[in-house]
C-alpha positions as CSV (number, residue, x, y, z in Angstrom):
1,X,3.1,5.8,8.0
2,X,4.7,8.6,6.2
3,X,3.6,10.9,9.4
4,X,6.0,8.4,11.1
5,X,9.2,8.7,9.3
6,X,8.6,12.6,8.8
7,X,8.3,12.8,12.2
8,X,11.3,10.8,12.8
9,X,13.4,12.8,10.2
10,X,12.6,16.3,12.2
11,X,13.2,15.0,15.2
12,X,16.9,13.8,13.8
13,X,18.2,16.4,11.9
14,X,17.2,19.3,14.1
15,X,17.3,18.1,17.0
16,X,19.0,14.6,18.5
17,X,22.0,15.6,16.0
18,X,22.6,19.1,16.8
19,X,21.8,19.2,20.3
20,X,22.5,15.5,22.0
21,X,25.3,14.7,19.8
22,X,26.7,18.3,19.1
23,X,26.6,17.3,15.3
24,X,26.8,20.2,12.6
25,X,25.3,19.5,9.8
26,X,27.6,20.7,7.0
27,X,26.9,21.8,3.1
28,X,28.1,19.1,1.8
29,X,26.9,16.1,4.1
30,X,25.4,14.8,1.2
31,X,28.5,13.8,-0.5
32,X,29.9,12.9,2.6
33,X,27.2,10.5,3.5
34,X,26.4,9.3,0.6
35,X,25.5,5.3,1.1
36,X,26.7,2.8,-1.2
37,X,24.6,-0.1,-2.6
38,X,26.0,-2.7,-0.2
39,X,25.2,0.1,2.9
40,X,21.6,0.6,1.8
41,X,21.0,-3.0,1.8
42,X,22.7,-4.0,5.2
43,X,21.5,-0.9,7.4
44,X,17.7,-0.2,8.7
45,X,16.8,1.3,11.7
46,X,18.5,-1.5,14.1
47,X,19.6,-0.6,17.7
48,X,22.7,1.8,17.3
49,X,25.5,1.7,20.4
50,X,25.3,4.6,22.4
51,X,28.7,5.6,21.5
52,X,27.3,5.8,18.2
53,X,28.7,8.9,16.3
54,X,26.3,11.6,14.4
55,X,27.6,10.7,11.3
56,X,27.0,6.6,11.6
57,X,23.1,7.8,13.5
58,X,22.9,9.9,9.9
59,X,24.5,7.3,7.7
60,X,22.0,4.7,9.3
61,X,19.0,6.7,9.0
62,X,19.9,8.0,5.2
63,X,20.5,4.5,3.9
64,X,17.4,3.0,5.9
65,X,15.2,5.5,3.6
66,X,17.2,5.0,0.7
67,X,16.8,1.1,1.7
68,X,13.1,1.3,0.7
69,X,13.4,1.7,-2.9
70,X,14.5,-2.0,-3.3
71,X,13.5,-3.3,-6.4
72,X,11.0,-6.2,-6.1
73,X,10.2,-8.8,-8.7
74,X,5.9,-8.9,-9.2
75,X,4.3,-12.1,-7.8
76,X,1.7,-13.9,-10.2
77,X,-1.9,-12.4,-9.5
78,X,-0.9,-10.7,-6.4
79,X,1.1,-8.8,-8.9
80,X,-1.5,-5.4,-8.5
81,X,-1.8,-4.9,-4.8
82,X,1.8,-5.5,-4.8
83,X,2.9,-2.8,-7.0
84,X,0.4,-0.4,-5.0
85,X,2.3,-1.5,-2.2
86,X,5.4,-1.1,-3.1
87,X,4.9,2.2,-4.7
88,X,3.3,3.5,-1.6
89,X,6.6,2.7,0.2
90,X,9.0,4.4,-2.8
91,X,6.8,7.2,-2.1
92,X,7.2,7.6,1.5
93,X,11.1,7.0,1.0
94,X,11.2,10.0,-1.5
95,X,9.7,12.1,0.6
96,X,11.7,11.6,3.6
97,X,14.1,12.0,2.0
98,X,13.1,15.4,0.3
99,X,12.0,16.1,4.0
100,X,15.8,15.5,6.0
101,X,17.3,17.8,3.3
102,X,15.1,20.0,3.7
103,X,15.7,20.4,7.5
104,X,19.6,20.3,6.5
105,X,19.1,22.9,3.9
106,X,17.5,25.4,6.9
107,X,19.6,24.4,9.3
108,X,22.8,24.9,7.4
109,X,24.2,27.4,5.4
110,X,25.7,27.0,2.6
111,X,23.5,23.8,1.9
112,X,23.2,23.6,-1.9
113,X,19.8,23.9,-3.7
114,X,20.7,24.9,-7.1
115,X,20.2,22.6,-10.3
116,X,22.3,19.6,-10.1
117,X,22.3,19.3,-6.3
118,X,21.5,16.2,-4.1
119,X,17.7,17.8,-3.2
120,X,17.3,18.9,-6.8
121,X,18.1,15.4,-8.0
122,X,15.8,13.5,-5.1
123,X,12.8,16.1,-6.7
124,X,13.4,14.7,-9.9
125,X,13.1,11.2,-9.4
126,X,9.9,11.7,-7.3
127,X,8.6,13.5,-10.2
128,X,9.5,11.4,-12.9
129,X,8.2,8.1,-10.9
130,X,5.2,9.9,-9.4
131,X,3.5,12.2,-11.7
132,X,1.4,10.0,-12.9
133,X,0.2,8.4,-9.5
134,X,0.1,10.9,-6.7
135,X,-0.7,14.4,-6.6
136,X,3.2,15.5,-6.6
137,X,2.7,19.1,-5.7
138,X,0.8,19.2,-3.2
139,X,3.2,16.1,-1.9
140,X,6.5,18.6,-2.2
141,X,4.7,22.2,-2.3
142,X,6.2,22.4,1.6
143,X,9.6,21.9,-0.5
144,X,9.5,23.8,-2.8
């Protein structure tokens, strides 16, 4: 599955935005797109109108992997297999993400990286919820 979205992420950001819908990605898209709570919830990858602007195609795809990091209460003694589920899902969210910022980072100059920055930030959460439960480097070593 997380072939899928990365797949899906490359395609977006370096190609259907730049070249079908002559969208620059700029240095600070991250700020400008950033998805509230109520966004993350209501969006997923539903049919967008053709007219459909680059910035609502990004918005839609940024909160749809954002989306996935719902928290979900544990269920009795499916409680286990849950978790692993769930966590797989987190996992592949982070990493998208880590993986369209990545593409905007090359494709755009200017695109922060430093300490503090939105990319910097998405590491450290995948760190400090994975380290523990997946080989992180080798996950984010393309990344880094």
């Amino acid at each position: 599955m997380l072939d899928y979205y990365l797949t899906c992420s490359r395609l977006l950001v370096l190609q259907y935005l730049p070249l079908v819908l002559k969208y620059e990605i700029k240095h600070n898209v991250d700020y400008l797109l950033n998805p509230s709570q109520e966004e993350m919830e209501t969006k997923n990858f539903d049919h967008l109108p053709e007219e459909a602007t680059g910035d609502s195609v990004f918005l839609n795809f940024i909160a749809s992997v954002k989306g996935m990091r719902k928290k979900v209460e544990k269920m009795g003694s499916e409680s286990s297999s849950l978790s692993k589920n769930i966590n797989a899902i987190r996992r592949i969210s982070y990493i998208t993400e880590l993986d369209y910022k990545f593409c905007a980072a090359v494709s755009c100059q200017g695109y922060p990286t430093q300490e503090g920055s939105p990319i910097y930030n998405t590491f450290l959460g995948y760190f400090e919820l994975f380290f523990d439960k997946t080989d992180v480097i080798e996950d984010t070593k393309l990344y880094l």
